[in-house]
Residue frames relative to the residue before (quaternion, step in Angstrom):
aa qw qx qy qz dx dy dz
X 1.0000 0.0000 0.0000 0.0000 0.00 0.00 0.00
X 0.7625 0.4250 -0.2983 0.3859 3.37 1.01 -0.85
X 0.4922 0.5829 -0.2971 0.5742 3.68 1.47 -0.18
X 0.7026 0.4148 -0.3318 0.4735 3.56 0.90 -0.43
X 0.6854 0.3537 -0.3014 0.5606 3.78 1.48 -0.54
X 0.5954 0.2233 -0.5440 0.5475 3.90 0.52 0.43
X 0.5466 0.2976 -0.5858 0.5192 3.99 -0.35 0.20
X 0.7481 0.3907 -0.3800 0.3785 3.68 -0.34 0.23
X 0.5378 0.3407 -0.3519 0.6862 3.86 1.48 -0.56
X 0.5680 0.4937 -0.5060 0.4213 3.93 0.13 -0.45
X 0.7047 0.5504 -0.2375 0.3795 3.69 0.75 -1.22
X 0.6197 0.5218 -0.2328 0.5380 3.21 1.19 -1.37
X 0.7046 0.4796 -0.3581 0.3811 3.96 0.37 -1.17
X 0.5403 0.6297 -0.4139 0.3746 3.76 1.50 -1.65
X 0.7297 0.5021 -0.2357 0.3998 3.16 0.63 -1.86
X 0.6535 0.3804 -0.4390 0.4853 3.83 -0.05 -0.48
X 0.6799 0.5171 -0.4100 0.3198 3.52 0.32 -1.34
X 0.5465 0.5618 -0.3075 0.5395 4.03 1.04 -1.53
X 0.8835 0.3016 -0.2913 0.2087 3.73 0.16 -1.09
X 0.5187 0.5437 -0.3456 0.5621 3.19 2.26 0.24
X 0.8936 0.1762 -0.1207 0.3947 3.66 0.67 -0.21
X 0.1716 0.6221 -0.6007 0.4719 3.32 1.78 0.52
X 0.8756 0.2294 -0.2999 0.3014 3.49 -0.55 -1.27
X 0.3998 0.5762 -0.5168 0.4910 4.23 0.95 -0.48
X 0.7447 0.2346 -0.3155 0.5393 3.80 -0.05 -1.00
X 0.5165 0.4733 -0.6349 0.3259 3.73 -0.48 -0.09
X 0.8431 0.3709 -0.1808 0.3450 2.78 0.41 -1.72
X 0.6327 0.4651 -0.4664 0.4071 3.81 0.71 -0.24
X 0.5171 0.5744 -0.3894 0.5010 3.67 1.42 -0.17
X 0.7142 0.4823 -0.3572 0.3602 3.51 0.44 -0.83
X 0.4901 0.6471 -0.3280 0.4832 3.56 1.53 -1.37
X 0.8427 0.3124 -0.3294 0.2894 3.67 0.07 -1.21
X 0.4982 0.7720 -0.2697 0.2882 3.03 1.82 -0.29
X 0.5941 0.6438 -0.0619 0.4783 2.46 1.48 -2.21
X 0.7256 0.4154 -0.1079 0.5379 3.93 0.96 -0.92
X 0.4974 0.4637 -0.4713 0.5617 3.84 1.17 0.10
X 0.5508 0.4872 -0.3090 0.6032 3.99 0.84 -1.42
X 0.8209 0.2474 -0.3892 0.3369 3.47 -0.71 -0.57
X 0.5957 0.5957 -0.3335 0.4232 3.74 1.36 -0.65
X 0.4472 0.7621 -0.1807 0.4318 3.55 1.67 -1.23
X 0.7980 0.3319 -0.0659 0.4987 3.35 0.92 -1.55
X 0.3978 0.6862 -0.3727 0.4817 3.00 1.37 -0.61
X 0.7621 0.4007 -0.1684 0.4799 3.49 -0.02 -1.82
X 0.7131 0.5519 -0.2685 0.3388 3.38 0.35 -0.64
X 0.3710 0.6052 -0.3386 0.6177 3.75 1.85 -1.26
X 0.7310 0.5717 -0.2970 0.2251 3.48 0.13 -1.93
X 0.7492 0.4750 -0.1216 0.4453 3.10 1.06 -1.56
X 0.7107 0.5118 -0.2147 0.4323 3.30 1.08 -0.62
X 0.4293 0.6009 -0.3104 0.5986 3.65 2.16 -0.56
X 0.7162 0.5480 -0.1783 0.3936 3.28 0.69 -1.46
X 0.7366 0.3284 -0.3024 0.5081 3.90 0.92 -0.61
X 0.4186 0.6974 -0.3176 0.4874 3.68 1.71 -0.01
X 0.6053 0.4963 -0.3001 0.5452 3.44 0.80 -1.03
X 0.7548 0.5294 -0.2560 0.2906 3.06 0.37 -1.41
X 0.7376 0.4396 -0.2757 0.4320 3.14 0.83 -1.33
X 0.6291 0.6214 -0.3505 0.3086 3.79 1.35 -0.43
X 0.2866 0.9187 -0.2303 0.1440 3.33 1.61 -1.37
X 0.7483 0.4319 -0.1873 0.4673 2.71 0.62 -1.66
X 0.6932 0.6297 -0.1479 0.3179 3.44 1.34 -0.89
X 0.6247 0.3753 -0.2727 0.6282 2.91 1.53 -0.90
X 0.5676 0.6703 -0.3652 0.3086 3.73 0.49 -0.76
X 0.6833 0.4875 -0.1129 0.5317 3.31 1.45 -0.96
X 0.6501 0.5290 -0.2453 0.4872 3.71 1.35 -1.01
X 0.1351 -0.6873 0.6740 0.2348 3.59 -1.31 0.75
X 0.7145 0.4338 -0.4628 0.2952 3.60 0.10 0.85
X 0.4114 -0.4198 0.6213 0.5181 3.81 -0.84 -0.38
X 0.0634 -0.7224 0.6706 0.1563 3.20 -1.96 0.52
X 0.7611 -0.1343 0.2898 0.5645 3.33 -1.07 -0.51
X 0.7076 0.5612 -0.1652 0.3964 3.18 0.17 -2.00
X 0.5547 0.6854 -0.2418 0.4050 3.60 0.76 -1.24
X 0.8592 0.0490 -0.1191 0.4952 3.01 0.06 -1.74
X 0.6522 0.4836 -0.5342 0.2353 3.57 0.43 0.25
X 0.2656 0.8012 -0.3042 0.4416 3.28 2.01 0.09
X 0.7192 0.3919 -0.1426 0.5557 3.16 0.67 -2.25
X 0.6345 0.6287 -0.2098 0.3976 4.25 0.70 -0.28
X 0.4641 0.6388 -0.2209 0.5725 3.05 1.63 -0.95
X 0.7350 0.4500 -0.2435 0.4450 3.01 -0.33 -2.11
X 0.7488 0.3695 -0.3619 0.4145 3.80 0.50 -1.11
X 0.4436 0.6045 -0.4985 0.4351 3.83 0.84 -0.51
X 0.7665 0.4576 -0.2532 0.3729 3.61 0.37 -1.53
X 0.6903 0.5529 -0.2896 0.3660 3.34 0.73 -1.01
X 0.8574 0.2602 -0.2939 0.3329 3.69 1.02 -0.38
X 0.3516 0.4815 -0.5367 0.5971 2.87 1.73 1.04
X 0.6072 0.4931 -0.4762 0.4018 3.51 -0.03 0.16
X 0.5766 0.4720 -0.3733 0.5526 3.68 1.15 -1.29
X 0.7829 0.3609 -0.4236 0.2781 4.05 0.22 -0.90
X 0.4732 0.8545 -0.0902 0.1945 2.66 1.08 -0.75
X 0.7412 0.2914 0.1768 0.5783 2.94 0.82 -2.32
X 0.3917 -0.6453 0.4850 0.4414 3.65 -0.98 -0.37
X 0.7207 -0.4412 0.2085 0.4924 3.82 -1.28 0.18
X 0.6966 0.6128 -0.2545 0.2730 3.17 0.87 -0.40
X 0.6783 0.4339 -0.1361 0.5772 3.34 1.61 -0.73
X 0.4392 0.4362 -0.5088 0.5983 3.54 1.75 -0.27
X 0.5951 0.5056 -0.5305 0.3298 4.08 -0.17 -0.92
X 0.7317 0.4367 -0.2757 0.4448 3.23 0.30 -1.23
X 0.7117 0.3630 -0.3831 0.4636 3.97 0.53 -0.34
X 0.6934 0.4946 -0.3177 0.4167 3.64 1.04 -0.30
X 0.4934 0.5819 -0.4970 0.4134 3.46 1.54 0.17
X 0.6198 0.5295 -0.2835 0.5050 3.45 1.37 -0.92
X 0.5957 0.6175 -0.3167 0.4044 3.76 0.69 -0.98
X 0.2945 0.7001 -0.3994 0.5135 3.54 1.71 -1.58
X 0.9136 0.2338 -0.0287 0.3314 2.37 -1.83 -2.08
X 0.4441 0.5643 -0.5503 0.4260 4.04 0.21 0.13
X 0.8773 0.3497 -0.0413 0.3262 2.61 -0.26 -2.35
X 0.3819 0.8048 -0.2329 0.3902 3.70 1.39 -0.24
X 0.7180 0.4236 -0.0553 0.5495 2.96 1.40 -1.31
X 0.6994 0.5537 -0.0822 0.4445 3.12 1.09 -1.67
X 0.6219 0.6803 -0.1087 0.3722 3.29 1.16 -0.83
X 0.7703 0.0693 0.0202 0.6336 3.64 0.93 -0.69
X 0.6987 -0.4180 0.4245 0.3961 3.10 -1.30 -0.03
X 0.3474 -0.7721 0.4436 0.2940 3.80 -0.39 1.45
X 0.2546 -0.6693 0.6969 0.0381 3.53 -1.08 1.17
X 0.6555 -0.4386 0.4322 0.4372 3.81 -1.81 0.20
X 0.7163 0.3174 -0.4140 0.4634 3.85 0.82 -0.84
X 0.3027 0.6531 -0.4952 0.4864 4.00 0.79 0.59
X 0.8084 0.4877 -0.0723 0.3216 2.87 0.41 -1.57
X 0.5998 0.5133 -0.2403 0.5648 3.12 1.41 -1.27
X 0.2977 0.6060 -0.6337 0.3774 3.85 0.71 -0.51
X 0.9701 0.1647 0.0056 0.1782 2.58 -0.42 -1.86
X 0.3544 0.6137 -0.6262 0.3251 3.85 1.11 0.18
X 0.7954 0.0563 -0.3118 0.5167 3.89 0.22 -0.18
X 0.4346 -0.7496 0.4990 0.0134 3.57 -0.92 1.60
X 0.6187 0.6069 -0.3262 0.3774 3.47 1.32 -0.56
X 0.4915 0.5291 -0.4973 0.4808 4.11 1.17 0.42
X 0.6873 0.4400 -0.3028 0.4923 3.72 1.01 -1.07
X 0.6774 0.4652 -0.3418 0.4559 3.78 0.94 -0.52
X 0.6336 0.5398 -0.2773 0.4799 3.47 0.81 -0.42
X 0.5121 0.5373 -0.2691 0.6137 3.82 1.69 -1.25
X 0.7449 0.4803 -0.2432 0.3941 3.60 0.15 -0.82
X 0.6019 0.4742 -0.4089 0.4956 3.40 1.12 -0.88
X 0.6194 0.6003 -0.2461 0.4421 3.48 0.74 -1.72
X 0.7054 0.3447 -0.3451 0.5143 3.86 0.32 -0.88
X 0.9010 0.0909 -0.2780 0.3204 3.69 -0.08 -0.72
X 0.1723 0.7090 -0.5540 0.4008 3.07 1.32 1.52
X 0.7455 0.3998 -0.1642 0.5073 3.06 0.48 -1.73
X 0.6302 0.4613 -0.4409 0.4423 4.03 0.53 -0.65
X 0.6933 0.3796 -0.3493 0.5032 4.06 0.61 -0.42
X 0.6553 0.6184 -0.3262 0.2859 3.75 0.89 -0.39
X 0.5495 0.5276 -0.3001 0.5742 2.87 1.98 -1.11
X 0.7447 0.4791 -0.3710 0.2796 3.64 0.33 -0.49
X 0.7326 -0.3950 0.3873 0.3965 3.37 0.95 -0.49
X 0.5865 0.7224 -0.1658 0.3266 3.47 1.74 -1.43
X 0.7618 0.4274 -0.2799 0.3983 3.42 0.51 -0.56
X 0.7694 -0.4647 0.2383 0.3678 3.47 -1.62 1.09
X 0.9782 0.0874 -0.1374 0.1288 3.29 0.94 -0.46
X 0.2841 0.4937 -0.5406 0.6191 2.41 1.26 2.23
X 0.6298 0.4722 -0.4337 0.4385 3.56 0.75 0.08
X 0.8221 -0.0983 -0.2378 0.5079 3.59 0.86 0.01
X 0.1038 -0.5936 0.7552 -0.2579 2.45 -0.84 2.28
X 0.5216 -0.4971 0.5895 0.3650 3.34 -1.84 0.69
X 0.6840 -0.4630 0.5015 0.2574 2.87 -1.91 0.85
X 0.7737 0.3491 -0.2326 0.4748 3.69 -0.13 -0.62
X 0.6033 0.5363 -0.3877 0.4451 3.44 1.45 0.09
X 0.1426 0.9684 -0.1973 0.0536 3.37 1.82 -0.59
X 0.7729 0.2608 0.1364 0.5622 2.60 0.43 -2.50
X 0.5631 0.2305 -0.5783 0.5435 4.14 0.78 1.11
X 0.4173 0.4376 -0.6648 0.4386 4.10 -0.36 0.48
């Protein structure tokens, strides 16, 4: 009799306990999910803003005016940058805004010779870029080496 009334209070406690925190953990799982995806796209926008610039460069580098292209270029970069700042932590925004910087620098005003000079040597914005979407995949989890870690190493990353 008495095995039959603690397997019933055992039942009764499981069940309350599951129906208070079954749904707290779903949902704090789903959130971090829900914020890797939105971080994902994020990085991706980034990367895809980022091969845009690139491929224009040559264009703007040559132009003495602002175009269209320019400033919605020089807008972008800001769109991205404060989803990156909410996004990310201070540290991994710093590092994308060193790159954002030297973009938007250019993009931003009317292009002058010290504009220009930025870029005759390209290797501060390549080097920014490595460093930003270093740090934007590191924070997530994304890079080679935190993705293969041992299991049982897991839970120090």
């Amino acid at each position: 009799m008495l095995s039959v009334v603690s397997s019933v209070i055992t039942g009764i406690v499981v069940g309350l306990a599951s129906w208070v925190f079954a749904p707290r953990m779903q949902h704090y799982f789903w959130r971090r999910q829900r914020h890797a995806e939105v971080c994902l796209h994020l990085v991706e926008e980034c990367t895809a803003h980022t091969a845009k610039f690139y491929e224009r460069l040559p264009n703007t580098l040559r132009s003495n005016q602002l175009t269209d292209e320019d400033r919605a270029d020089f807008l972008k970069w800001h769109y991205l940058s404060v989803q990156v700042q909410a996004l990310f932590s201070d540290a991994t925004f710093a590092e994308f805004n060193r790159m954002e910087k030297l973009a938007t620098d250019l993009l931003g005003h009317y292009p002058t010779e010290e504009s220009r000079s930025l870029f005759s040597n390209r290797e501060e914005f390549v080097a920014s870029e490595k460093d930003a979407f270093k740090a934007l995949y590191d924070e997530m989890g994304m890079t080679a080496g935190k993705l293969l870690i041992p299991w049982w190493k897991f839970w120090k990353v």
